[in-house]
GUVEXMAR-599587 format. One line per 8 residues: their letters; for each residue x, y, z of C-alpha. Coordinates in Angstrom, 2 decimals. Layout:
// GUVEXMAR-599587
A	X/Y/Z; ...
//
This chain:
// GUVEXMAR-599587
XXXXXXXX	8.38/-4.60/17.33; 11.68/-5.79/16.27; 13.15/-3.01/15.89; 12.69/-1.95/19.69; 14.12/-5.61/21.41; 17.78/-5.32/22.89; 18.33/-8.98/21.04; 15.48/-10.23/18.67
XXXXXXXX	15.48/-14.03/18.02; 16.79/-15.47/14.76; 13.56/-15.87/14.60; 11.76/-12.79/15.15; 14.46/-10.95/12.62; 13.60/-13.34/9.67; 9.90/-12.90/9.95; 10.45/-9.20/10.59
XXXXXXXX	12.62/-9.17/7.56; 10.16/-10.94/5.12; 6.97/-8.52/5.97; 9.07/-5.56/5.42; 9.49/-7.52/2.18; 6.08/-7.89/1.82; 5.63/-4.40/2.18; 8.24/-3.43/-0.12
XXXXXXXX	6.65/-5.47/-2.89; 3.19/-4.45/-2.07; 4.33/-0.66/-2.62; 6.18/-1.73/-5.53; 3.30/-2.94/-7.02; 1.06/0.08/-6.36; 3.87/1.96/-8.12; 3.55/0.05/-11.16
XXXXXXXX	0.19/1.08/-11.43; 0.32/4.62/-10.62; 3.39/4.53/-13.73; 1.57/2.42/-16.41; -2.03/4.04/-15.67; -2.06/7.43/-13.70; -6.12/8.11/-14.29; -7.61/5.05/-13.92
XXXXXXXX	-5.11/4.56/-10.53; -6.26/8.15/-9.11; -10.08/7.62/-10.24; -10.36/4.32/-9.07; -8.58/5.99/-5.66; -10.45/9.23/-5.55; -14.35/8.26/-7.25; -15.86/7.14/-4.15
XXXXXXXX	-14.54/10.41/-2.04; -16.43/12.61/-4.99; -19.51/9.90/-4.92; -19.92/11.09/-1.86; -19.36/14.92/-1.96; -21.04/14.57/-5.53; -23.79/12.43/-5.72; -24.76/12.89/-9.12
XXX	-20.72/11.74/-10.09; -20.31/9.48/-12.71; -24.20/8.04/-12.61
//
């Protein structure tokens, strides 16, 4: 990891920089969805967890 090397390349620090980024907007985007749309986000999350505890779940 980056974050660990005595002197990272240009480089290394650019790329490093970009997928934290990446990351960023990912979470961002999961954010979004949890604001606009709270159910559907935690159903769509949670359903297959209580398929599988309740099998007779949303059939």
């Amino acid at each position: 990891s980056v974050a660990k090397q005595k002197k990272p390349g240009a480089k290394k620090f650019r790329k490093a920089i970009g997928q934290q980024l990446n990351y960023l907007k990912r979470n961002l985007g999961h954010i979004e969805k949890l604001d606009f749309e709270p159910v559907a986000f935690a159903f769509q999350l949670f359903a297959p967890r209580l398929r599988l505890q309740f099998p007779d779940f949303a059939n």
